[in-house]
N, C-alpha and C positions, 0 to 999 in steps of 0.2 A: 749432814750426818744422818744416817739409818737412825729410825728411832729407837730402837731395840741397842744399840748404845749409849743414847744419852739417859735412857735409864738405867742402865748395866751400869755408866758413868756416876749417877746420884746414887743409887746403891752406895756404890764406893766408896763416896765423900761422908756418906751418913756413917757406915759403921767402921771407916777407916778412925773417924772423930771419937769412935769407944772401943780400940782395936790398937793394940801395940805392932807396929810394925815388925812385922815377923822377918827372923834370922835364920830358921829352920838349916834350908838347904845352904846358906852366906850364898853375898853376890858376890856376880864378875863384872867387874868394869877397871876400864882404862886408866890413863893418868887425865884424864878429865871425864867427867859420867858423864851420863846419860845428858843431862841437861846443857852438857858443854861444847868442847868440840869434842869430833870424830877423830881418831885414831886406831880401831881396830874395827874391820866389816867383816864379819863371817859370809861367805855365799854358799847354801846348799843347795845343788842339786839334787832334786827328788828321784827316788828310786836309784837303780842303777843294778849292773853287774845281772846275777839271778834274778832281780827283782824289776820286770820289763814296766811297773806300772800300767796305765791303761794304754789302751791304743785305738788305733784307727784300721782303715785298710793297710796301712803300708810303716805309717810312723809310731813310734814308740814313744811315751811319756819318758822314759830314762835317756833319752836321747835327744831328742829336742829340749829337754830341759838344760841338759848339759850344755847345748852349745848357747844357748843366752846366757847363762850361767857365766859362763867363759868371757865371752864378750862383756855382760858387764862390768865383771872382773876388768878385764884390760883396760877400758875405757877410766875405771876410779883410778887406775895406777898410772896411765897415762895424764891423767889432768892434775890428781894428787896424788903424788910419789911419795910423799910425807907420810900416806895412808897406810895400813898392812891389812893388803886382801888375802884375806884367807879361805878357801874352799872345803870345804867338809871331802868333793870328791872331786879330782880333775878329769878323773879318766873311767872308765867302766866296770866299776868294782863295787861292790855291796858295802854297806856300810850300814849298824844296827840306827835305830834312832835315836836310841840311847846313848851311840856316843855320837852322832851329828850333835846333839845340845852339848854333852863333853868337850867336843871341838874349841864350839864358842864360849863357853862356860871359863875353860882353864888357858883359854888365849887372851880374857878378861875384853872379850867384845863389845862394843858400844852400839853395834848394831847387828839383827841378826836377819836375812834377807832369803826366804826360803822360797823357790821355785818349781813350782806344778803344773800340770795340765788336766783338763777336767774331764767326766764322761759323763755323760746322760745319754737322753734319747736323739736321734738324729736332727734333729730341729732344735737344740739348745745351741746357744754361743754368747758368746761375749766373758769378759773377764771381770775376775773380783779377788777382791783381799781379806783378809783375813786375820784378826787380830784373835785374843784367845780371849773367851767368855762362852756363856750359854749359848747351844744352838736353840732359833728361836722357831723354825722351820723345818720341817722334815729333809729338806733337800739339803738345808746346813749339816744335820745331822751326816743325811747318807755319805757328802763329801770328807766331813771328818772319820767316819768311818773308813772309809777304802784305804784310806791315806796312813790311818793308825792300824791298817791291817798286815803291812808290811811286817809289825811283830812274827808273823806269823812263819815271817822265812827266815828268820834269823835260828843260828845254830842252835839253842835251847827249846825253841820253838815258841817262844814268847813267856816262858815259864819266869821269867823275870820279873815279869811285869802283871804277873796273876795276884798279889795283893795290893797292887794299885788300882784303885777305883774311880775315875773321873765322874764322881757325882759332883751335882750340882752344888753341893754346900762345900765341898772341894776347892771345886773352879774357883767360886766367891772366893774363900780363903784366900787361894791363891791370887786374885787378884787383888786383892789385899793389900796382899803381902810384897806383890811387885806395884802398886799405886804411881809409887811414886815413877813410871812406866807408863803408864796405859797411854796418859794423853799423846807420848812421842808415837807410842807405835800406830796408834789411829790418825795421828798427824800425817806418820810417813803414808799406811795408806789410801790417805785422802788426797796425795797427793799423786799416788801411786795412781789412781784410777783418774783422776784428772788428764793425767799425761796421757795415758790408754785411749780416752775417749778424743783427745787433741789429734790422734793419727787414724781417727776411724774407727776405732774400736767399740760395741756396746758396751758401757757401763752397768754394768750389774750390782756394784755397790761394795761399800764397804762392811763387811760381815763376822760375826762373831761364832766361833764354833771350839771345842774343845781337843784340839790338837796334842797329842803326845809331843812332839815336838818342840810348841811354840810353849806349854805347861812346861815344859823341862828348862828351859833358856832361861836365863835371868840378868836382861837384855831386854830393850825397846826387841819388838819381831814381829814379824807379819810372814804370811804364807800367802803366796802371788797366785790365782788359777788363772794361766796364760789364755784357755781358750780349752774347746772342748774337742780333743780327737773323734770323739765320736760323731762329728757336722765332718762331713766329705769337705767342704769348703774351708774350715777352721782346721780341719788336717792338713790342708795344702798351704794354708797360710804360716801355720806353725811350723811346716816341715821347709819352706823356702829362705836361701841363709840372707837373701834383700830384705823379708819383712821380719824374720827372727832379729836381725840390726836394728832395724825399726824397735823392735818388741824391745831390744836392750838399752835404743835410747832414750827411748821413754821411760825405762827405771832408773837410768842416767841420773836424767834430767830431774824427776823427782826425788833424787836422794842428793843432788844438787843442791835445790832447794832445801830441801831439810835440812840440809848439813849447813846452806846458812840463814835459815829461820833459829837453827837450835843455837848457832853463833851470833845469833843475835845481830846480822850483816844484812843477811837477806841480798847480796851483793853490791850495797851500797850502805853507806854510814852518815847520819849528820853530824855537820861541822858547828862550827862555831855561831856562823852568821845565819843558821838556819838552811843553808842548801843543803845536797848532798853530794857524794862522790865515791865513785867507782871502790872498790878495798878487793888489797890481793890477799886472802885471810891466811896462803902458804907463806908467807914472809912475817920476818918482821925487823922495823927499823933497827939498825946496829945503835944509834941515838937513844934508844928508850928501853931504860929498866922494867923487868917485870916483877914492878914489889908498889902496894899501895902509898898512894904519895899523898894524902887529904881524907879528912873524915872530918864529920862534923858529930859525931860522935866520940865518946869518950875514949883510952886504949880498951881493948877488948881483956878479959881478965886472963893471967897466964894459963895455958894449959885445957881452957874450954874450949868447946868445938862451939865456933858461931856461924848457924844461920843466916842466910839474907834473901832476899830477892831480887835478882838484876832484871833493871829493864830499861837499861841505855847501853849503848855503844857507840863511839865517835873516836875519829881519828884524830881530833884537839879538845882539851876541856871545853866543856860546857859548865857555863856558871850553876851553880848550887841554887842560884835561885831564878834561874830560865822558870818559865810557866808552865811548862812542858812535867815537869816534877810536881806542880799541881800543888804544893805547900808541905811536901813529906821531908822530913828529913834527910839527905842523904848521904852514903858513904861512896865515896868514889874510888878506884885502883887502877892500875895500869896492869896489864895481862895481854901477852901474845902483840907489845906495839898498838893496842887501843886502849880509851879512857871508858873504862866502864862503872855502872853506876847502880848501886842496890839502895832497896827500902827495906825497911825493918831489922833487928836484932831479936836471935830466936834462939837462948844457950842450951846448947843439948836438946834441941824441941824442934825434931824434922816435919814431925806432922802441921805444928801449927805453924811454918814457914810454910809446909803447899798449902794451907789452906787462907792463908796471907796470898800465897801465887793467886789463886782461883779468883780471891777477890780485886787483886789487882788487874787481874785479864779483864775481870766484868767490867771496871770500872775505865776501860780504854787501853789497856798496857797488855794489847793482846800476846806477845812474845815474852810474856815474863814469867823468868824459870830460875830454881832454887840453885845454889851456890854455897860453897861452906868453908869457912879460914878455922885455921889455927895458930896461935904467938901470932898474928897478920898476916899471914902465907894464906894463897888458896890454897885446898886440899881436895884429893878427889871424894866426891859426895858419897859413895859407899862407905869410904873409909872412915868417914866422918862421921855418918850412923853409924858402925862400927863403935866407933871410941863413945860416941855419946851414951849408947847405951849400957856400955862398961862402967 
C-alpha cells in the first residue's frame, strides 16, 4: 500500500475515535452494505457525448472508456446474474458528474467502479487507481483536476458547484464520514492494480486524489486510469478491442475477488474437519434457513441495533470452541446457506465495532468486517447506523 495512505488511513482511525459518524448527505447501500455481499455495481464511463475527454492521435478517452465499460458490465452479469449492473452511460451521451454519483447514490450501490484514461507527456504509461483523499503529488493533483474539469461543459457551466470547495479539511471530513468505506475501496484497488500488473501492465499504484465524483458517491469507489492516450503505444493498446478485453478482465477478476473477500469466501470456505471447499456464493441450499441458530450470548435486547464482527464463514458448523476463535466468545448465524461467525456485541456503537474490526485484522483475522442485527435478523449496515443514532 502507497504510503500516503496508510497515513491518510491513521488519520481516519485517530479522529474517526472523536468524530460522530456523519449523516449529512445519508448513505446508499443495498440490502447487504458495503461490508457484505454485492448486489448493486454502478459502472461509469468517463466523459462521453460533448465531453471527448483526453486523447491521443486518433482515440478518444469517451470512447475507449465506454467500451471496457461495457464489457465489464457483461462479463458481472454473465457470471453473476443475481447482480444489477448499472451504467451511468451506455451510449455517447453527456452526463453531469453530479448526477453519475445520483446514479449510484439512489440505486443504493454497493460498489461504484469508475473508468478513465490518462494524459501526460508522451513517455508516461501504466495504470493506477484511485480512491478519494488528499493529492499528495502534483501530478495526483493535475489528474483530479482534468477530470473534475468536465463541470465546465455541463449546461450551467458548473455554476453548481461554485460553493463547493474541496479543501483539504473537507476531504478529511468526508472521509470520515464514509470510514466505515475507505478500507473496501483501497482493498478493491489493490486489487485492481494487481490484476493490471498480472497481464503486463506498469503499476503505477494505488493513489489518492480529490475527485468530484468519487466525493459525491457514498459507496466503496475507486477511479480506474486505464493507460495514457497520450504514449502512441498506450493509445494502440487502449484503442484494440483484444487488449481492451484483457483490460476488462482484469477488472473482472479483481472485483471477483473482492466480491468474495467481502463475502468472506474468497472462493472457498472451511469445513468442519479443517479442509476447505470450493462455495458457489449464487446459490443457496433449499435445506438451510437464513435466521441465526446458536449464540453464546445472551438474546440481544428488543429493538437495539447490535453490532458485531464476522470473521468466519463455512458451509457446516464449526465448533465454538475450534482454536481458530482463539478463546473469544462467539455468536454464530446462518445467512445466504453458510454458518457464519462474529465477535463482539456493540449496541448502537458503529465506531467502536470498526475499531474492534482493525484490532481483529491485526491480530490474524485479516477479512473481518462489521455486520449489524436487529430482534436477531441481520440488517443492512446503513440502515443500522441509521436507527442507532436515532
Amino acid at each position: 500500500m502507497v504510503e500516503n495512505i496508510k497515513l491518510s488511513r491513521c488519520l481516519i482511525v485517530f479522529l474517526t475515535m472523536i468524530t460522530i459518524l456523519g449523516t449529512q448527505n445519508g448513505f446508499a447501500q443495498s440490502d447487504e452494505a458495503a461490508f457484505a455481499t454485492l448486489k448493486t455495481v454502478v459502472i461509469d464511463a468517463g466523459h462521453g457525448g460533448k465531453d471527448p475527454g483526453c486523447h491521443g492521435g486518433h482515440a478518444q478517452e469517451k470512447t475507449v472508456c465506454l467500451t471496457m465499460a461495457l464489457m465489464l458490465g457483461e462479463q458481472i452479469k454473465k457470471d453473476y446474474p443475481h447482480i444489477n449492473v448499472i451504467y451511468t452511460r451506455d451510449t455517447d451521451v453527456f452526463v453531469e458528474l453530479n448526477e453519475r454519483a445520483k446514479i449510484a447514490n439512489r440505486n443504493n450501490a454497493d460498489l461504484f467502479i469508475c473508468i478513465h484514461a490518462n494524459a501526460a507527456s508522451a513517455a508516461a504509461y501504466g495504470t493506477e487507481t484511485y480512491v478519494l483523499g488528499l493529492h499528495r503529488t502534483e501530478s495526483q493533483q493535475a489528474v483530479a483536476a482534468r477530470e473534475n474539469a468536465t463541470i465546465h461543459l455541463e449546461e450551467d457551466g458548473g455554476k453548481k458547484y461554485e460553493d463547493f470547495q474541496m479543501t483539504p479539511d473537507a476531504i478529511i471530513a468526508r472521509q470520515i464520514q464514509l470510514s466505515v468505506f475507505l478500507d473496501q475501496s483501497i482493498s478493491f484497488a489493490d486489487k485492481l492494480q494487481a490484476e493490471f500488473k498480472s497481464i503486463g501492465r506498469y503499476d503505477r499504484g494505488v493513489k489518492q486524489a480529490g475527485f468530484l465524483v468519487l466525493y459525491k458517491t457514498t459507496m466503496p469507489s475507486v477511479l480506474i486510469e486505464t493507460g495514457f492516450l497520450t504514449n502512441p503505444k498506450e493509445e494502440e493498446f487502449l484503442s484494440d478491442s483484444t487488449t481492451q478485453r484483457q483490460m476488462a478482465n482484469a477488472m473482472f477478476t479483481a472485483f471477483e475477488k473482492y466480491k468474495n473477500e467481502l463475502e468472506g469466501v474468497e472462493g472457498q470456505v472451511e469445513t468442519n474437519d479443517g479442509s476447505t471447499t470450493e462455495v458457489d456464493t449464487n446459490t443457496t441450499p433449499d435445506s438451510v434457513e437464513d435466521s441465526p441458530v446458536y449464540t453464546t450470548f445472551s438474546p440481544d435486547k428488543k429493538d437495539v441495533v447490535i453490532f458485531r464482527v464476522q470473521v468466519e464463514t463455512a458451509t457446516s458448523p464449526i465448533p465454538l470452541t475450534d482454536k481458530k476463535f482463539k478463546g473469544y466468545a462467539v455468536y454464530e448465524y446462518l445467512h445466504g446457506g453458510l454458518y457464519k461467525y462474529t465477535y463482539g456485541t456493540f449496541e448502537n456503537d458503529v465506531k467502536s465495532a470498526t475499531e474492534y474490526q482493525r484490532k481483529l485484522r491485526e491480530e490474524g483475522h485479516s477479512h473481518a468486517f462489521v455486520v449489524a442485527f436487529l430482534n436477531g435478523e441481520r440488517i443492512n449496515l446503513q440502515k443500522a447506523i441509521n436507527l442507532a443514532e436515532k
